[in-house]
C-alpha positions in Angstrom: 10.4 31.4 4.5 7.8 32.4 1.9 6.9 35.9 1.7 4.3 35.9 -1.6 1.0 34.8 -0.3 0.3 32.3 -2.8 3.6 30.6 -2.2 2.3 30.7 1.6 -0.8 28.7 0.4 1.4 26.3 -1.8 3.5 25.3 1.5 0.3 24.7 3.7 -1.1 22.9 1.0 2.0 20.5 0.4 2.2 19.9 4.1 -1.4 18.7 3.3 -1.1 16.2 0.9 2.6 15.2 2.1 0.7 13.9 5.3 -2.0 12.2 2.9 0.5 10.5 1.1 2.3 9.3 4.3 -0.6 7.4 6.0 -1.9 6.0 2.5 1.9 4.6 2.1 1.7 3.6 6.2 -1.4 1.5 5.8 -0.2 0.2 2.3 3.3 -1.1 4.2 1.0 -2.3 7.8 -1.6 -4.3 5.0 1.7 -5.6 3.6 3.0 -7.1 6.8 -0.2 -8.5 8.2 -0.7 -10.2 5.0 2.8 -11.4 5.2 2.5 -13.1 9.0 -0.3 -14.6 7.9 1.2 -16.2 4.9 4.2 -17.4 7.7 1.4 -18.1 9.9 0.6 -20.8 7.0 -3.2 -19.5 7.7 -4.3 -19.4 4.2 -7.9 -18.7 4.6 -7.3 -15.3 6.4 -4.7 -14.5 4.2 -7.4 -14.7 1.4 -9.8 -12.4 3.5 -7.2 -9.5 3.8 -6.1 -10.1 0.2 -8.8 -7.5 -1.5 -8.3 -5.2 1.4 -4.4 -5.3 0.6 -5.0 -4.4 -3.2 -7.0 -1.7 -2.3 -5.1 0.2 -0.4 -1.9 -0.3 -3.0 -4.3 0.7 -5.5 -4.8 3.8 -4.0 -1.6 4.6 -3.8 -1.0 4.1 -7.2 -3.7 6.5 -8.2 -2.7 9.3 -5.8 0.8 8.9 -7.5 2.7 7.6 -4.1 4.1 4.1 -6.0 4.3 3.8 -9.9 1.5 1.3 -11.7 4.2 -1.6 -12.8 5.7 -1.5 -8.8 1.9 -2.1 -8.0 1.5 -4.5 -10.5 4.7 -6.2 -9.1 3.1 -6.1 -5.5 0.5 -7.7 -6.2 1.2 -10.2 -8.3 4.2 -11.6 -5.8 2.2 -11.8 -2.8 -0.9 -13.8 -4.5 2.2 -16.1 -5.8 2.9 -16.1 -1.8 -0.2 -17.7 -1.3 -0.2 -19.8 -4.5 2.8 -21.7 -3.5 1.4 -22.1 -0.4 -1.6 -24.1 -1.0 1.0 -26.1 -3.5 2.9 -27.6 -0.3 -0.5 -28.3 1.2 
C-alpha cells in the first residue's frame, strides 16, 4: 500500500485510465465481432454501414496507446478484404 500521497494519487489515477482503456478495447473487440457475423451473415450492405463505426473505435485505441498503429493498420485492412472477397463470390 502507498503511503506518499502522490503515489496515492498515481494509483487512483491508473485505476482511472486502466478502466478507460478496458471498455475502449471491449467495444473495439464487440465492433469486431458484429462486423464479423455480418460478414458470415453474407449481408454485405450492413456490413458496409458498421464499417466506419469499426475504424473508429480501433482508431481510438490506437491513439490512446491500447493497440500499436501497424496492428491497427493490419485490422483494418483484413476485415475490408473480408468484405472484398465477398462481393467477389457474388
Amino acid at each position: 500500500m502507498a503511503i506518499i500521497k502522490s503515489a496515492k494519487k498515481r494509483i487512483r489515477s491508473s485505476e482511472k485510465k486502466r478502466i478507460v482503456n478496458l471498455r475502449r478495447l471491449r467495444t473495439m473487440k464487440e465492433e469486431t465481432k458484429k462486423f464479423l457475423k455480418l460478414i458470415v451473415a453474407k449481408k454485405i450492405e450492413d456490413a458496409q454501414k458498421i464499417l466506419p463505426k469499426l475504424y473508429q473505435s480501433i482508431d481510438k485505441a490506437v491513439k490512446n496507446g491500447i493497440i500499436k498503429k501497424n496492428n491497427a493498420a493490419r485490422k483494418k485492412s483484413r476485415l475490408t478484404k473480408k468484405i472484398v472477397d465477398l462481393k467477389k463470390k457474388k
